[in-house]
N, C-alpha and C positions, 0 to 999 in steps of 0.2 A: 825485305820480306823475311819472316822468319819461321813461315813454314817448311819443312821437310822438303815435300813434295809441292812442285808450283809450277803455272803454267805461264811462259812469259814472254806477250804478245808483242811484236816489232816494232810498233808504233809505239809504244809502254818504254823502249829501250832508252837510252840516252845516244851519243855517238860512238861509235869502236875509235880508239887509239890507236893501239894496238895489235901486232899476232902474235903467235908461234905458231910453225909447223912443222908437222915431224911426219914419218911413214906412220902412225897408227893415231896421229891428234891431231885438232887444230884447238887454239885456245883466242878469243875474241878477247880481248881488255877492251872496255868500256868507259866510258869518261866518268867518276865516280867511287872506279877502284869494280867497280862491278866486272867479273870474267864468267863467260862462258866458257866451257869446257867440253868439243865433241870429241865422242868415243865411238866407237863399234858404230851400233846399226843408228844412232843418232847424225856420227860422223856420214853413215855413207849417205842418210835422207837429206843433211845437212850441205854436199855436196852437191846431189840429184837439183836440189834446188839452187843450186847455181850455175848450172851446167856442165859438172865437172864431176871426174870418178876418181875413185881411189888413185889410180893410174896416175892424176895430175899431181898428184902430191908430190912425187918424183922431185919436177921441173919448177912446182908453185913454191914462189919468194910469198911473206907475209903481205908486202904490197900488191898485190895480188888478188889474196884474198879480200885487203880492204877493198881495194877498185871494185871488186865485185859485190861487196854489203848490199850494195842500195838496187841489187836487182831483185833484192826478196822484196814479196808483195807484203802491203801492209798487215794482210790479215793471218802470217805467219806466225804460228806459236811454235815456241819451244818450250816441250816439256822434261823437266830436269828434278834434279832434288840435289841440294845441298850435302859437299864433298867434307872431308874433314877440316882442309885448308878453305871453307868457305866459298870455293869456286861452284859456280850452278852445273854438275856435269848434266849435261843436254843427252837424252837415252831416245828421243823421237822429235820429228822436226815434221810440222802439216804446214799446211798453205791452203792459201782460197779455191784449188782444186781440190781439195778435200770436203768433201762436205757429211759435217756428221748426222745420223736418224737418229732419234733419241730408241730407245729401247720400246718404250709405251707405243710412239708412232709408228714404229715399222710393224708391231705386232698385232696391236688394232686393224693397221692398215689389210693386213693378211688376216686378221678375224673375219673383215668385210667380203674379202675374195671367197675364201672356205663357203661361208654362210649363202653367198649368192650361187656359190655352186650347188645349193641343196643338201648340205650337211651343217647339223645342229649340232656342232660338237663344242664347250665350251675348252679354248686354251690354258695348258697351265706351263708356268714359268719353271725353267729345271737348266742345269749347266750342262754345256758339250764339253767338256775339257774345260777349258780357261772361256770360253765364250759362253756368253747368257743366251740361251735357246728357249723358243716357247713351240710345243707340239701340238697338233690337232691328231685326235683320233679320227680316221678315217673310216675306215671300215675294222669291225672283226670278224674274219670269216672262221668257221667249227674247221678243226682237223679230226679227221678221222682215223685213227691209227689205234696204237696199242695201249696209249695214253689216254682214258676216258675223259672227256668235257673238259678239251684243251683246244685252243683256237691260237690263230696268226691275228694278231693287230695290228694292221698297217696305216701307221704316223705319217703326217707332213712333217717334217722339218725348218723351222726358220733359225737361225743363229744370226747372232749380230758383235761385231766389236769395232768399236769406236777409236779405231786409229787406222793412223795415213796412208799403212802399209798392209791393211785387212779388208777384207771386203763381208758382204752378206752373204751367205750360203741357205739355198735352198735343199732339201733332199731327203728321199723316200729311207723310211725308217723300220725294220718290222721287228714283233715282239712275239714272244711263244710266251702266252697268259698265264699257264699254271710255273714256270721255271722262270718269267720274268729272263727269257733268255735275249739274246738281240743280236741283229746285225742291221748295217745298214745293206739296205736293198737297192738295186736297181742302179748299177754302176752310173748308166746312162741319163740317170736324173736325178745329176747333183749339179745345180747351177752357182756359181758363183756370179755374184753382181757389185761392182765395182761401188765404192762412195766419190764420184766423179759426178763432176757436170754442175748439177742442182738438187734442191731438194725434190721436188718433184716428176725430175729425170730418173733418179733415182727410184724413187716408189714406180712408177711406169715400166721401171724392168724389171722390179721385184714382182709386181703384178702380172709379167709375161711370164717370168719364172715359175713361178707359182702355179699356174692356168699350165703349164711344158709339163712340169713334175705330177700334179695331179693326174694329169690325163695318161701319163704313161703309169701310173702306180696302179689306174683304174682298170685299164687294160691287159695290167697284167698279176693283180692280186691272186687269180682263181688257180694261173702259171703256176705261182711259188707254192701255195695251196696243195696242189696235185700232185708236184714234186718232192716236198718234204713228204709228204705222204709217202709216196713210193719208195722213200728210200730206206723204208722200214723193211721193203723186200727185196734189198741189194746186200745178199751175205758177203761177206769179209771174210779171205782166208788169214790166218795167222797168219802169213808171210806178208797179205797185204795191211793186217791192220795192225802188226811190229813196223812197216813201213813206213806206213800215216804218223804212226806216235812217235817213232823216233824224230821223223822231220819235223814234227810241233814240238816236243822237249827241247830241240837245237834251236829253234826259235825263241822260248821261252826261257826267263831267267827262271832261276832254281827256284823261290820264292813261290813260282807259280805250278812246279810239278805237284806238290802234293794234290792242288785244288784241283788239276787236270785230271789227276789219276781217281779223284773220290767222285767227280763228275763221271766220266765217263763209266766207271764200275755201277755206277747207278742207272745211268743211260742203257746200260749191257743187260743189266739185272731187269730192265723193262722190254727192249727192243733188240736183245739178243745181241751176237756181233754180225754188226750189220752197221750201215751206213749212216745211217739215223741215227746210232749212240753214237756215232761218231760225229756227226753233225752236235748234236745235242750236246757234246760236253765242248765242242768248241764254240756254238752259240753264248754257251752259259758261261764261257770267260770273258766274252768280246765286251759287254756293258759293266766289267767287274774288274779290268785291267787300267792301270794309272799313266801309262805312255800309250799317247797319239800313235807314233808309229807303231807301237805293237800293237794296239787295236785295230791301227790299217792291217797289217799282216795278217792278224786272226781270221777279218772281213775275209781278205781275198780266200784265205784257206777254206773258207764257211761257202764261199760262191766253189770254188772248189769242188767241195765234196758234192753239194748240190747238182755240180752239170754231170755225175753220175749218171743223177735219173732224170735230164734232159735227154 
Protein backbone atom coordinates (compact mmCIF):
# COMPACT_ATOMS: atom_id res chain seq x y z
CA UNK A 1 0.00 0.00 0.00
CA UNK A 2 1.28 3.29 -0.58
CA UNK A 3 -0.93 5.37 1.32
CA UNK A 4 0.02 7.68 4.13
CA UNK A 5 -2.63 6.76 6.31
CA UNK A 6 -4.12 3.00 6.11
CA UNK A 7 -6.33 0.90 7.70
CA UNK A 8 -5.08 -2.84 8.05
CA UNK A 9 -7.47 -5.42 8.66
CA UNK A 10 -6.19 -9.11 10.22
CA UNK A 11 -7.43 -11.22 8.04
CA UNK A 12 -5.68 -8.73 5.08
CA UNK A 13 -2.29 -9.63 6.95
CA UNK A 14 0.14 -12.32 5.86
CA UNK A 15 1.88 -14.32 8.82
CA UNK A 16 4.19 -12.57 11.74
CA UNK A 17 7.87 -13.95 11.71
CA UNK A 18 8.99 -12.26 13.74
CA UNK A 19 9.28 -9.61 17.14
CA UNK A 20 10.98 -7.19 19.01
CA UNK A 21 10.20 -6.06 22.28
CA UNK A 22 11.16 -3.51 24.36
CA UNK A 23 9.64 -1.35 27.58
CA UNK A 24 7.83 1.32 25.20
CA UNK A 25 7.40 -1.01 21.54
CA UNK A 26 6.58 -3.96 20.11
CA UNK A 27 7.45 -4.49 16.37
CA UNK A 28 5.38 -7.60 14.39
CA UNK A 29 7.72 -8.63 11.15
CA UNK A 30 5.39 -10.05 8.76
CA UNK A 31 6.19 -12.59 6.08
CA UNK A 32 6.81 -10.29 3.14
CA UNK A 33 9.08 -7.84 4.88
CA UNK A 34 5.85 -6.08 6.01
CA UNK A 35 6.40 -4.68 10.13
CA UNK A 36 4.12 -3.35 12.21
CA UNK A 37 5.18 -1.06 14.65
CA UNK A 38 3.16 -0.42 18.21
CA UNK A 39 3.75 2.78 20.13
CA UNK A 40 1.87 4.58 22.80
CA UNK A 41 -1.75 4.40 23.00
CA UNK A 42 -1.78 2.00 19.78
CA UNK A 43 0.76 -0.22 21.87
CA UNK A 44 -1.47 -0.19 24.98
CA UNK A 45 -4.97 -1.12 22.73
CA UNK A 46 -2.66 -3.34 20.98
CA UNK A 47 -1.89 -5.26 24.15
CA UNK A 48 -5.65 -4.72 25.72
CA UNK A 49 -6.44 -7.04 22.92
CA UNK A 50 -4.27 -9.76 23.82
CA UNK A 51 -4.66 -9.76 27.29
CA UNK A 52 -1.85 -8.20 28.38
CA UNK A 53 -0.74 -4.59 29.87
CA UNK A 54 2.13 -2.66 29.66
CA UNK A 55 3.25 -4.41 32.75
CA UNK A 56 3.87 -7.61 30.71
CA UNK A 57 6.44 -6.31 28.57
CA UNK A 58 8.67 -6.68 31.56
CA UNK A 59 8.66 -10.64 31.46
CA UNK A 60 7.33 -11.01 27.43
CA UNK A 61 10.17 -12.79 25.20
CA UNK A 62 9.04 -12.09 21.33
CA UNK A 63 7.77 -15.74 21.29
CA UNK A 64 5.32 -14.82 23.26
CA UNK A 65 3.93 -12.30 21.52
CA UNK A 66 3.86 -14.60 18.49
CA UNK A 67 1.99 -17.43 20.60
CA UNK A 68 -0.50 -15.00 21.16
CA UNK A 69 -1.13 -13.41 17.26
CA UNK A 70 -3.83 -15.54 16.54
CA UNK A 71 -6.00 -14.55 19.51
CA UNK A 72 -6.93 -11.28 17.65
CA UNK A 73 -10.37 -11.59 16.12
CA UNK A 74 -10.48 -11.55 12.51
CA UNK A 75 -12.30 -8.41 12.24
CA UNK A 76 -9.24 -6.38 14.08
CA UNK A 77 -7.91 -3.25 12.31
CA UNK A 78 -5.01 -1.58 12.68
CA UNK A 79 -4.73 1.74 12.08
CA UNK A 80 -1.34 3.19 11.17
CA UNK A 81 0.55 5.45 8.72
CA UNK A 82 3.73 4.84 7.24
CA UNK A 83 7.20 5.62 9.31
CA UNK A 84 10.13 7.05 7.46
CA UNK A 85 11.98 3.41 7.58
CA UNK A 86 8.65 2.19 5.88
CA UNK A 87 7.44 0.31 8.88
CA UNK A 88 3.22 0.74 9.48
CA UNK A 89 3.48 2.44 13.08
CA UNK A 90 -0.01 1.28 14.40
CA UNK A 91 -1.34 4.77 16.53
CA UNK A 92 -5.03 2.57 17.34
CA UNK A 93 -5.89 -1.04 17.23
CA UNK A 94 -10.27 -1.94 17.12
CA UNK A 95 -11.85 -5.35 17.15
CA UNK A 96 -15.17 -6.72 16.54
CA UNK A 97 -16.23 -5.18 20.13
CA UNK A 98 -16.08 -2.16 18.59
CA UNK A 99 -18.62 -1.13 16.63
CA UNK A 100 -18.62 1.91 14.63
CA UNK A 101 -22.18 4.52 14.00
CA UNK A 102 -21.48 6.31 10.99
CA UNK A 103 -21.99 10.02 11.84
CA UNK A 104 -25.43 10.43 9.44
CA UNK A 105 -26.79 7.33 11.45
CA UNK A 106 -26.37 8.27 14.82
CA UNK A 107 -27.57 11.75 14.08
CA UNK A 108 -30.70 10.93 12.19
CA UNK A 109 -31.34 8.44 14.66
CA UNK A 110 -31.46 11.34 17.38
CA UNK A 111 -33.38 13.69 14.85
CA UNK A 112 -36.24 10.96 15.24
CA UNK A 113 -36.10 10.97 19.11
CA UNK A 114 -36.05 15.11 19.29
CA UNK A 115 -39.08 15.21 16.85
CA UNK A 116 -41.23 12.51 18.60
CA UNK A 117 -40.60 14.37 21.56
CA UNK A 118 -42.60 17.38 20.17
CA UNK A 119 -39.95 19.67 19.05
CA UNK A 120 -39.41 20.82 15.53
CA UNK A 121 -36.12 21.81 15.61
CA UNK A 122 -33.96 21.10 12.46
CA UNK A 123 -30.07 19.80 13.58
CA UNK A 124 -26.99 21.44 12.39
CA UNK A 125 -23.61 19.90 12.09
CA UNK A 126 -20.83 21.89 14.16
CA UNK A 127 -17.34 20.47 16.11
CA UNK A 128 -16.92 19.75 19.97
CA UNK A 129 -13.30 20.08 19.97
CA UNK A 130 -11.94 17.26 17.83
CA UNK A 131 -15.38 15.45 17.82
CA UNK A 132 -18.12 16.02 15.00
CA UNK A 133 -21.33 17.21 17.05
CA UNK A 134 -24.89 17.92 15.73
CA UNK A 135 -27.21 20.13 18.14
CA UNK A 136 -30.81 20.48 18.42
CA UNK A 137 -32.31 23.75 19.60
CA UNK A 138 -34.47 22.93 22.40
CA UNK A 139 -35.93 25.69 23.86
CA UNK A 140 -35.15 29.49 24.01
CA UNK A 141 -36.42 30.88 27.07
CA UNK A 142 -36.25 35.53 27.23
CA UNK A 143 -33.92 36.65 30.25
CA UNK A 144 -34.96 39.37 31.80
CA UNK A 145 -32.36 41.40 33.24
CA UNK A 146 -30.25 44.59 32.35
CA UNK A 147 -29.46 43.29 28.93
CA UNK A 148 -32.71 44.04 26.75
CA UNK A 149 -34.03 41.00 24.33
CA UNK A 150 -31.51 38.45 25.33
CA UNK A 151 -32.56 34.91 26.06
CA UNK A 152 -30.78 31.37 27.28
CA UNK A 153 -31.03 28.59 24.45
CA UNK A 154 -30.91 25.37 25.61
CA UNK A 155 -29.16 22.67 23.10
CA UNK A 156 -29.14 18.89 23.11
CA UNK A 157 -25.83 17.67 22.45
CA UNK A 158 -24.91 14.61 20.55
CA UNK A 159 -20.99 14.18 19.68
CA UNK A 160 -19.72 11.09 18.05
CA UNK A 161 -16.05 9.82 17.25
CA UNK A 162 -15.37 6.86 15.55
CA UNK A 163 -12.59 4.98 17.56
CA UNK A 164 -12.08 2.06 19.79
CA UNK A 165 -11.26 4.15 22.64
CA UNK A 166 -14.24 7.02 22.34
CA UNK A 167 -17.56 6.65 22.94
CA UNK A 168 -20.90 8.91 22.01
CA UNK A 169 -21.77 11.60 24.40
CA UNK A 170 -24.83 13.10 25.04
CA UNK A 171 -25.36 16.57 26.99
CA UNK A 172 -27.29 19.56 27.82
CA UNK A 173 -25.71 22.70 26.27
CA UNK A 174 -26.87 26.48 27.03
CA UNK A 175 -26.20 29.55 25.07
CA UNK A 176 -26.81 33.43 26.03
CA UNK A 177 -28.30 34.68 22.35
CA UNK A 178 -27.19 38.21 21.97
CA UNK A 179 -23.02 37.34 23.33
CA UNK A 180 -23.18 33.93 21.80
CA UNK A 181 -21.84 33.06 25.20
CA UNK A 182 -21.89 29.24 26.56
CA UNK A 183 -21.50 26.62 28.89
CA UNK A 184 -22.33 23.27 29.17
CA UNK A 185 -25.27 22.93 31.53
CA UNK A 186 -26.41 20.36 33.76
CA UNK A 187 -23.45 18.40 35.15
CA UNK A 188 -25.91 15.60 35.67
CA UNK A 189 -26.79 15.19 32.01
CA UNK A 190 -23.86 14.28 30.25
CA UNK A 191 -24.19 10.52 29.14
CA UNK A 192 -21.63 8.84 27.59
CA UNK A 193 -22.54 5.58 25.57
CA UNK A 194 -20.12 3.14 24.86
CA UNK A 195 -19.47 1.81 20.86
CA UNK A 196 -19.83 -1.92 22.26
CA UNK A 197 -22.12 -4.77 21.76
CA UNK A 198 -23.92 -3.95 18.20
CA UNK A 199 -25.12 -1.60 16.04
CA UNK A 200 -28.23 -1.43 17.30
CA UNK A 201 -27.36 -1.90 21.05
CA UNK A 202 -25.92 0.95 20.50
CA UNK A 203 -28.58 3.30 19.10
CA UNK A 204 -31.02 1.79 22.07
CA UNK A 205 -28.68 3.53 24.60
CA UNK A 206 -28.10 6.55 22.75
CA UNK A 207 -32.06 6.55 22.60
CA UNK A 208 -32.25 6.19 26.66
CA UNK A 209 -29.68 8.86 26.75
CA UNK A 210 -31.26 11.16 24.91
CA UNK A 211 -34.99 10.64 26.49
CA UNK A 212 -32.42 10.99 30.52
CA UNK A 213 -30.79 14.40 29.09
CA UNK A 214 -34.00 15.93 27.66
CA UNK A 215 -36.09 15.41 30.51
CA UNK A 216 -33.70 16.70 32.85
CA UNK A 217 -32.74 19.95 30.73
CA UNK A 218 -36.77 20.22 30.61
CA UNK A 219 -37.17 20.41 34.05
CA UNK A 220 -34.76 22.43 34.81
CA UNK A 221 -34.44 25.26 32.02
CA UNK A 222 -36.77 27.86 33.96
CA UNK A 223 -33.87 26.89 37.05
CA UNK A 224 -30.98 28.26 35.17
CA UNK A 225 -33.29 30.98 33.62
CA UNK A 226 -34.19 32.61 37.18
CA UNK A 227 -30.74 32.11 38.39
CA UNK A 228 -28.66 33.92 35.73
CA UNK A 229 -31.24 36.45 36.23
CA UNK A 230 -30.73 36.94 39.80
CA UNK A 231 -27.37 37.32 39.63
CA UNK A 232 -27.49 40.59 38.39
CA UNK A 233 -28.51 41.43 42.05
CA UNK A 234 -25.55 39.74 43.74
CA UNK A 235 -23.02 42.93 44.28
CA UNK A 236 -19.31 42.09 44.41
CA UNK A 237 -17.04 43.72 46.96
CA UNK A 238 -13.62 44.47 45.43
CA UNK A 239 -12.06 42.26 47.65
CA UNK A 240 -14.37 39.51 46.45
CA UNK A 241 -14.26 40.23 42.75
CA UNK A 242 -9.94 40.98 42.91
CA UNK A 243 -10.65 37.43 44.30
CA UNK A 244 -12.66 35.78 41.54
CA UNK A 245 -10.31 37.38 38.88
CA UNK A 246 -7.23 36.64 40.16
CA UNK A 247 -8.31 32.77 40.63
CA UNK A 248 -9.37 32.75 36.64
CA UNK A 249 -6.02 34.70 35.42
CA UNK A 250 -3.92 31.70 37.40
CA UNK A 251 -6.11 29.51 35.38
CA UNK A 252 -5.86 31.07 32.24
CA UNK A 253 -2.79 31.27 29.95
CA UNK A 254 -1.69 35.01 29.29
CA UNK A 255 -3.07 34.85 25.71
CA UNK A 256 -6.38 34.78 27.35
CA UNK A 257 -6.12 37.77 29.84
CA UNK A 258 -6.57 40.50 27.65
CA UNK A 259 -9.90 38.88 26.27
CA UNK A 260 -10.99 38.27 30.06
CA UNK A 261 -10.42 41.65 31.00
CA UNK A 262 -12.35 43.46 27.59
CA UNK A 263 -15.15 40.85 28.58
CA UNK A 264 -15.75 41.37 31.74
CA UNK A 265 -15.22 45.53 31.66
CA UNK A 266 -18.19 45.22 29.15
CA UNK A 267 -20.15 42.92 31.32
CA UNK A 268 -19.42 45.58 34.38
CA UNK A 269 -20.25 48.65 32.00
CA UNK A 270 -23.96 46.73 31.76
CA UNK A 271 -24.46 44.70 34.91
CA UNK A 272 -22.47 46.65 37.24
CA UNK A 273 -19.98 44.73 39.61
CA UNK A 274 -21.91 42.14 40.46
CA UNK A 275 -22.08 38.57 39.61
CA UNK A 276 -23.64 38.50 36.43
CA UNK A 277 -20.50 40.46 34.63
CA UNK A 278 -18.85 38.12 36.19
CA UNK A 279 -20.64 35.29 35.00
CA UNK A 280 -20.87 36.86 31.56
CA UNK A 281 -17.30 37.29 30.82
CA UNK A 282 -16.49 33.83 31.82
CA UNK A 283 -19.41 32.38 29.71
CA UNK A 284 -18.12 34.36 26.83
CA UNK A 285 -14.55 32.65 27.01
CA UNK A 286 -15.96 29.07 27.64
CA UNK A 287 -17.12 28.44 23.67
CA UNK A 288 -14.02 30.75 22.60
CA UNK A 289 -11.09 28.74 24.34
CA UNK A 290 -8.95 26.04 22.20
CA UNK A 291 -8.04 23.31 25.13
CA UNK A 292 -10.67 20.84 26.36
CA UNK A 293 -9.48 20.96 29.77
CA UNK A 294 -9.49 24.75 30.07
CA UNK A 295 -13.00 24.82 28.91
CA UNK A 296 -13.73 22.07 31.63
CA UNK A 297 -12.19 24.62 34.11
CA UNK A 298 -14.04 27.54 32.84
CA UNK A 299 -17.47 25.33 32.91
CA UNK A 300 -16.96 24.47 36.42
CA UNK A 301 -15.97 28.21 37.34
CA UNK A 302 -19.37 29.31 35.31
CA UNK A 303 -21.61 26.53 37.65
CA UNK A 304 -19.57 28.25 40.29
CA UNK A 305 -20.51 31.65 40.13
CA UNK A 306 -24.16 30.49 39.27
CA UNK A 307 -24.81 28.54 42.81
CA UNK A 308 -24.38 32.16 44.11
CA UNK A 309 -28.01 32.75 43.40
CA UNK A 310 -28.91 29.17 44.13
Amino acid sequence: MDEKFVDLSFDQLSRPVSATVTKRMVEIHLDGDKVLRFVRRGLTQFLHELGLTRRDLKSLRPEGILSKWYQLGLNTVFSAFRGDDGAYVVYRVTSDKYVPIPHRVLFEHVDQLVRAAGIDAKYEITKYFTRTAARWLLWSNPLSYARPNDALNIYLYVSNANTGADSIRVFGYGEILRCVNGLKILKGASVRVLHVKNAQGVLERVAKAVREVMVKLENEKDLWCDAIERLQHIELTKAQMRRWVNDLLATLPAKYHGWFYRYLHENVDTFGETAEALFQAVAALIPRVENKALHDRLNEAAHEIVALAR
